[in-house]
C-alpha positions, 0 to 999 in steps of 0.5 A: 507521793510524786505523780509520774509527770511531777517527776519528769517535768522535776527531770526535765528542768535540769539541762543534763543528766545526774547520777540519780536520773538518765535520759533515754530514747526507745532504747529497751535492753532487758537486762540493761533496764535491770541494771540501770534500775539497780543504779540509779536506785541506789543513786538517788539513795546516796543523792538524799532523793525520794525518786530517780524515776523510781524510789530511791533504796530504803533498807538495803541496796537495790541489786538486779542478778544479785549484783548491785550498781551505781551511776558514778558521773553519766556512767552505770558502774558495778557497786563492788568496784567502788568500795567507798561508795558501797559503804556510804550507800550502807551508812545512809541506809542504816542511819538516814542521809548525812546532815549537819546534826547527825554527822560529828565534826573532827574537832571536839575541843571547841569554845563558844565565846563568839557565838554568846557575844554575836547573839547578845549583840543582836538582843538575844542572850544564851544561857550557858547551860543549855544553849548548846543542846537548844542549837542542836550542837550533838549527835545522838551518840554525844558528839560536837557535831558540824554545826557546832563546828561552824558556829564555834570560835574556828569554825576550821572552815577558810572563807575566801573572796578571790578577785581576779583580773579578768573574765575568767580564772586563767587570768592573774589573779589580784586578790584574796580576801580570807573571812574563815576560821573563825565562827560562821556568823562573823564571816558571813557578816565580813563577807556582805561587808566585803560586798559593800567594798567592792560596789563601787559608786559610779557617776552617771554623766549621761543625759545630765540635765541638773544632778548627775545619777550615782549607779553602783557597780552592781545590785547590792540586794541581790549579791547579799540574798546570794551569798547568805542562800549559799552559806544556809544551803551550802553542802557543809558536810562535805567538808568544803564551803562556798566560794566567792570570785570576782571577775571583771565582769561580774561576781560569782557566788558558788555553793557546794551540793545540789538542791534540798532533797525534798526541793524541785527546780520548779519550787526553787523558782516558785519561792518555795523555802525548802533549806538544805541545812534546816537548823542553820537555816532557823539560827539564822532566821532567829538572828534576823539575818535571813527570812522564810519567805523564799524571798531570796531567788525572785529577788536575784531572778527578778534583776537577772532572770533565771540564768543567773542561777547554773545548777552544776553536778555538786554546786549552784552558782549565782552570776551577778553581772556588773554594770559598768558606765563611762570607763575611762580610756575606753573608745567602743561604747555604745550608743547610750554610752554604755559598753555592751557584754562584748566590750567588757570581755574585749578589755582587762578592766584590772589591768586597765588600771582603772580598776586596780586604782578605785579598788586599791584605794577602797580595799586599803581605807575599808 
């Protein structure tokens, strides 16, 4: 069980309040305590968290006057004026909090040839007849469930890389790259090859004494540990999946949810391997495509340090920044020749040409 500074210092880590905890100052309201007890407990129910700064709601919902409430955004709401939201607290506390393998997929007419070629591809043969109770592809009442839906041959899930212009998505946009609908093993392995494409090779003429230095646009260890920790820990039963853009600056990878129920910032830092989607997180350790270690975030904070990482309401993202040199045209560099953060937002690298040039070529020959 959590001690109480245990929670405060979790608390603290985040940078701003979330339905399941709000920050107050000498601020004591009797009746507004009650009711902000009944909220953020029912709260962090449906969040899937042990504890706001009190436990979360077990059997039925935490009321206070025989009413219930509920945090929506940074706001306490009475329950009975959001419908949806009182029958998902019910359903989580009937039947546990929604995971891949106890929430069913619409789709139950779904094949697996893919995933019996993927594995026997890595080494690793399936027996038809019990492979998909051994991978844990129904609910207790039968059904396919999300898993099972993820890894058949349409995972109905659209998986995009979308490539803009410039430093944000008000500029135009130049690409999109769709890896989805297909099984998530094989778009996960396009997009890291995806990945491979877009690193250009830039030749480093600075201080050149006898060989020139080849410096790629960006550390390819840390864009693959960042897209595979968003498809393993990707809120998947939200129906919605990660998302991958490039800016001219830099590439962000966004997952959808928060971080595991049983998981703090502190051990999410500390290497402490707690994955939101336990199964999916074992398919993929048994196909060697990721490890247990908690290797994946030291290495990304080890290149760029913890603000790399931007916890939002309902997503992580991960900034891989760029490393440009020797931009051709450019006439404000610094004094190692390199250009400096201002610069890069200064130019439209995509419109500069340069860019579109290396990264037509590139994307057409891949």
């Amino acid at each position: 069980m959590y001690r109480v500074n245990e929670i405060i210092d979790e608390l603290r880590a985040y940078d701003s309040e979330r339905e399941w905890f709000e920050f107050k100052e000498n601020w004591f309201q009797a009746d507004g305590l009650g009711e902000y007890i009944s909220a953020l407990s029912n709260s962090a129910a449906i969040a899937g968290k042990r504890y706001a700064v009190i436990p979360a709601a077990k059997t039925v919902p935490i009321s206070y006057a025989r009413e219930r409430y509920i945090r929506v955004g940074s706001s306490k709401e009475n329950l009975r004026k959001y419908p949806e939201k009182e029958s998902f607290l019910f359903d989580i506390l009937r039947h546990g909090f929604p995971t891949m393998e106890n929430t069913p997929s619409v789709y139950q007419e779904l094949t697996f040839e893919k995933l019996l070629i993927y594995y026997g591809a890595k080494g690793l043969k399936l027996n038809p007849d019990t492979f998909k109770k051994n991978l844990s592809f129904f609910t207790e009442d039968g059904k396919y469930n999300i898993l099972a839906q993820l890894l058949s041959d349409n995972s109905h899930m659209p998986i995009r890389v979308a490539i803009f212009s410039g430093t944000s998505k008000a500029d135009n946009m130049y690409s999109v790259r769709e890896f989805g609908n297909q099984c998530l093993l094989y778009s996960l392995d396009e997009v890291l090859r995806y990945g491979d494409v877009l690193n250009i090779i830039q030749a480093d003429e600075r201080e050149r004494v006898v060989e020139r230095r080849e410096v790629p646009l960006f550390q390819n260890d840390a864009f693959r540990e960042a897209v595979i920790n968003a498809f393993v820990h990707n809120k998947w039963v939200s129906g919605n999946e990660p998302m991958i853009t490039v800016f001219s600056d830099r590439i962000e990878i966004l997952s959808r949810g928060s971080l595991a129920p049983e998981q703090t910032m502190e051990g999410f830092f500390a290497e402490e391997s707690v994955p939101v989607n336990k199964k999916l997180s074992e398919i993929l350790l048994q196909l060697h495509i990721s490890e247990k270690t908690g290797r994946g975030v030291p290495k990304i904070t080890q290149r760029y340090g913890r603000e790399a990482y931007e916890f939002r309401e309902n997503s992580i993202v991960v900034r891989i920044p760029f490393n440009w040199i020797n931009v051709m045209g450019d006439k404000g560099k610094s004094e190692d020749n390199s250009l400096t953060n201002t610069q890069i937002r200064k130019n439209n690298f995509f419109t500069d040409n340069r860019i579109i040039q290396i990264l037509t070529g590139r994307l057409l020959h891949e």
